[in-house]
C-alpha positions as CSV (number, residue, x, y, z in Angstrom):
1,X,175.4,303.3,167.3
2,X,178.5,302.7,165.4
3,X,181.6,305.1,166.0
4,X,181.2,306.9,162.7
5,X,177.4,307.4,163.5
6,X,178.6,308.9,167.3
7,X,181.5,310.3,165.9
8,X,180.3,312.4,162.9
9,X,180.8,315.9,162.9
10,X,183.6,315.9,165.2
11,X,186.2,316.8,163.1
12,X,189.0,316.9,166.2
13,X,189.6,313.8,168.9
14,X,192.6,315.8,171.4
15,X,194.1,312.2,172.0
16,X,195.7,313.2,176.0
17,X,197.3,311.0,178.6
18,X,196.2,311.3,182.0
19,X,199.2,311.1,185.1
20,X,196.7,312.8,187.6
21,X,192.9,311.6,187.5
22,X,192.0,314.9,189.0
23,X,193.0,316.9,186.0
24,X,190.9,314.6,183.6
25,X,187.5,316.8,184.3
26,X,188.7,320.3,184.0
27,X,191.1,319.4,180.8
28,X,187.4,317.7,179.4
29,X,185.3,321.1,180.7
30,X,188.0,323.0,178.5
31,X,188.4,321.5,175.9
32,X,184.6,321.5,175.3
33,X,184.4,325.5,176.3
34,X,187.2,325.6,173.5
35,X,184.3,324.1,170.8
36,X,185.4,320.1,171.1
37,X,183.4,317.9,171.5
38,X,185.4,314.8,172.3
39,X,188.2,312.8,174.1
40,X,190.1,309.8,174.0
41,X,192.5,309.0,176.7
42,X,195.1,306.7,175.8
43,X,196.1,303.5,178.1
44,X,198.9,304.4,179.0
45,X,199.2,305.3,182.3
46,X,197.3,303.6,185.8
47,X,195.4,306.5,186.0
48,X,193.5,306.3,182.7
49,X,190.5,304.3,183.6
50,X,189.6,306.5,186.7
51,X,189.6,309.5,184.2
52,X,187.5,308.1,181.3
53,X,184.8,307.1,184.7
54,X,185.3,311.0,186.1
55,X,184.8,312.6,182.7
56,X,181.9,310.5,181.7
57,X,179.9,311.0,184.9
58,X,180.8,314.9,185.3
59,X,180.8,316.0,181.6
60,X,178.7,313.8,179.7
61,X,178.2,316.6,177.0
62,X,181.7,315.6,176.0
63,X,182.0,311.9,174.1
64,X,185.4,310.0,175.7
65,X,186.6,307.4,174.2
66,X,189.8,304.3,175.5
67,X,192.6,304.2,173.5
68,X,195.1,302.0,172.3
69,X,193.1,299.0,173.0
70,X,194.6,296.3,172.4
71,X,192.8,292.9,174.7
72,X,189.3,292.0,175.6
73,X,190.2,292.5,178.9
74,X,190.8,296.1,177.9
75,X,187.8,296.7,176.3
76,X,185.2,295.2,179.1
77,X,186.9,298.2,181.8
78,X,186.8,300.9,179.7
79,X,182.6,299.9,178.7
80,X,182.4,299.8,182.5
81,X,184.1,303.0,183.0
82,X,181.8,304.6,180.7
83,X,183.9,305.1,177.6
84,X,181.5,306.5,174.7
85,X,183.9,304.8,172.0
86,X,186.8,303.1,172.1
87,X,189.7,303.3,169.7
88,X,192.9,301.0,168.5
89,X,195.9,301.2,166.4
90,X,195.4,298.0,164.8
91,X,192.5,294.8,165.2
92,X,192.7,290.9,165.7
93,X,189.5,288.9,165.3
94,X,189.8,288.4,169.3
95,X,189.8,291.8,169.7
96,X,186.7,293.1,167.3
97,X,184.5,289.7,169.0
98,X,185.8,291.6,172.3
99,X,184.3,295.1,170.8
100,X,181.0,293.8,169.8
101,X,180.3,291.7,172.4
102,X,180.6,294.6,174.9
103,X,178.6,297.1,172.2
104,X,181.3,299.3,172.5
105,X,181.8,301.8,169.3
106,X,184.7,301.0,167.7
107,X,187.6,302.8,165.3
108,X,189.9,299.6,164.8
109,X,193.4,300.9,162.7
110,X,194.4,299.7,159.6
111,X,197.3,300.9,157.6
112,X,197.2,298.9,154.6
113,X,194.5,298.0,151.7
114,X,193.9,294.5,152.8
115,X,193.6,295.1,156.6
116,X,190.5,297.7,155.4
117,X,189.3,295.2,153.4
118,X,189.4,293.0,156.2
119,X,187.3,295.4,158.5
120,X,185.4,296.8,155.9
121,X,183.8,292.9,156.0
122,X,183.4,293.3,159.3
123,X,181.4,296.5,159.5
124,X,184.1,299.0,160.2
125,X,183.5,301.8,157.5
126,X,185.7,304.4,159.4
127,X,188.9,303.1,160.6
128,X,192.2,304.7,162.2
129,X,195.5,305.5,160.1
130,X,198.6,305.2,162.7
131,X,201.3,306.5,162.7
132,X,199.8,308.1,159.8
133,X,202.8,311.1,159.0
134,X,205.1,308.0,158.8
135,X,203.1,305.7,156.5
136,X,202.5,308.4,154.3
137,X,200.4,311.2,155.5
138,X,198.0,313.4,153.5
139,X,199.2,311.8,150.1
140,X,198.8,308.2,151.2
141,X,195.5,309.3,152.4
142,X,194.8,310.7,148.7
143,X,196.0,307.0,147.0
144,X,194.1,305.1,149.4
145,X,190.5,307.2,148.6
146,X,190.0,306.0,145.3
147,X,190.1,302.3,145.8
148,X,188.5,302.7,148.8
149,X,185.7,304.5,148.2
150,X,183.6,303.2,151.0
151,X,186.4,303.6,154.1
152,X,186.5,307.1,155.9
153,X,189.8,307.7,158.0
154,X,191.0,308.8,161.6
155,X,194.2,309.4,161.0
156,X,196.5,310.1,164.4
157,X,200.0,310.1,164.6
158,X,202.3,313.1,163.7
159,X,199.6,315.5,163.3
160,X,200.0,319.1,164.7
161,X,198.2,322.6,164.5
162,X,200.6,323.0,161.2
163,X,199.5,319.8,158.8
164,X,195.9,319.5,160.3
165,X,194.2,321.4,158.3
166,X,195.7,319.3,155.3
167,X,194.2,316.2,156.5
168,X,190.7,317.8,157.3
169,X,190.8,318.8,153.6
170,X,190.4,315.5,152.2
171,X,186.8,313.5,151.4
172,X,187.9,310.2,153.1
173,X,189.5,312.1,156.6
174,X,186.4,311.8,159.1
175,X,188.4,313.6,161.7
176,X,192.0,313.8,163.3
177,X,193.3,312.7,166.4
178,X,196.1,314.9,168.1
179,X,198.2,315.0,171.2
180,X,199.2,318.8,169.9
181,X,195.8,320.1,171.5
182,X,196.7,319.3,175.2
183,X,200.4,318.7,175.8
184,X,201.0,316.1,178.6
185,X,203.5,319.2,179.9
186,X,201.3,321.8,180.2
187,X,198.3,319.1,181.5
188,X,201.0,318.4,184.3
189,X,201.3,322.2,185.4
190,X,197.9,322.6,185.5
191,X,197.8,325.0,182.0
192,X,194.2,325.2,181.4
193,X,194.3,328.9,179.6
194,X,197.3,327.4,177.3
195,X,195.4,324.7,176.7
196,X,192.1,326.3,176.1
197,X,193.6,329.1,173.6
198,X,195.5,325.6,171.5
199,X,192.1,323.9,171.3
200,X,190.3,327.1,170.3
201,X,192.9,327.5,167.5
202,X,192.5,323.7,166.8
203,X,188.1,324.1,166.6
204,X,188.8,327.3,164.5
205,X,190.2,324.6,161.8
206,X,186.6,323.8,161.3
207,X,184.7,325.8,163.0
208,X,182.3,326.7,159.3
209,X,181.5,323.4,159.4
């Protein structure tokens, strides 16, 4: 299945990084008792890969997805971890031959017309906007949905509990990823309840849907 396909109807991806593998479990049972129903732990720290493996053997109601990938190499540890998608900030043709060859779901970034274009030839009909407040936010999002009817965003990158429900307004936003949902602080102290009650708030967003 493609990532649009395994992603759709999940209107909120709590993008988190992991410093302490055993918090990755009870962060992924509360976010899903808060009404989410997805992951994606970032790269960024050693820990990462042990968490995506922890959270897709002990809650596999939640989907977890690897972010930023960025090499093949990247791509073939997080398909063994058990990543359900992976996600990227950009794409190189190395890297998408990387994602397909693996099977992995895929939301490769693109921030301009022609790179969409470019993975629009390739297959990729929902894509990731980063940083997206930077390059333009909600109205660059509006420009881009006319001329590209076809593309359907992820935009990440600035995006907090007061502009997210301005991006999940528009037609071509397929959902938001946000680090606002589970601060690396309060994941470090342990903060479930904080965290539960931001990601409630953050489901609430679209919880008519």
């Amino acid at each position: 299945m493609s990532a649009a396909e395994i992603l759709g109807g999940t209107h909120i991806v709590p993008v988190v990084v992991i410093d302490d593998p055993d918090a990755a479990v009870p962060l992924a049972r509360t976010l899903l008792d808060a009404g989410l129903r997805a992951i994606e732990v970032t790269l960024r720290t050693p820990d990462a890969l042990a968490a995506i493996r922890d959270v897709a053997a002990e809650v596999p109601d939640i989907l977890v997805g690897a972010g930023s990938l960025r090499t093949p190499r990247q791509v073939e540890d997080v398909r063994e971890a058990g990543a359900t998608f992976g996600v990227s900030p950009g794409s190189s043709p190395r890297l998408l031959d990387a994602v397909e060859a693996a099977g992995l779901a895929f939301v490769p970034g693109a921030i301009t017309p022609s790179e969409s274009l470019a993975l629009l030839d390739r297959g990729y009909d929902l894509q990731k906007l980063f940083p997206a407040n930077i390059a333009g936010g909600v109205a660059y999002l509006k420009a881009l949905g006319s001329p590209l009817p076809e593309v359907r965003f992820m935009p990440t990158g600035g995006i907090d509990a007061d502009n997210a429900a301005d991006y999940l307004a528009l037609g071509n936003v397929a959902c938001i990823g946000g680090s606002w949902v589970a601060p690396r602080d309060l994941l470090a102290d342990r903060d479930f309840d904080a965290i539960r009650n931001i990601a409630a708030a953050a489901a609430s967003l679209v919880n008519s849907d």
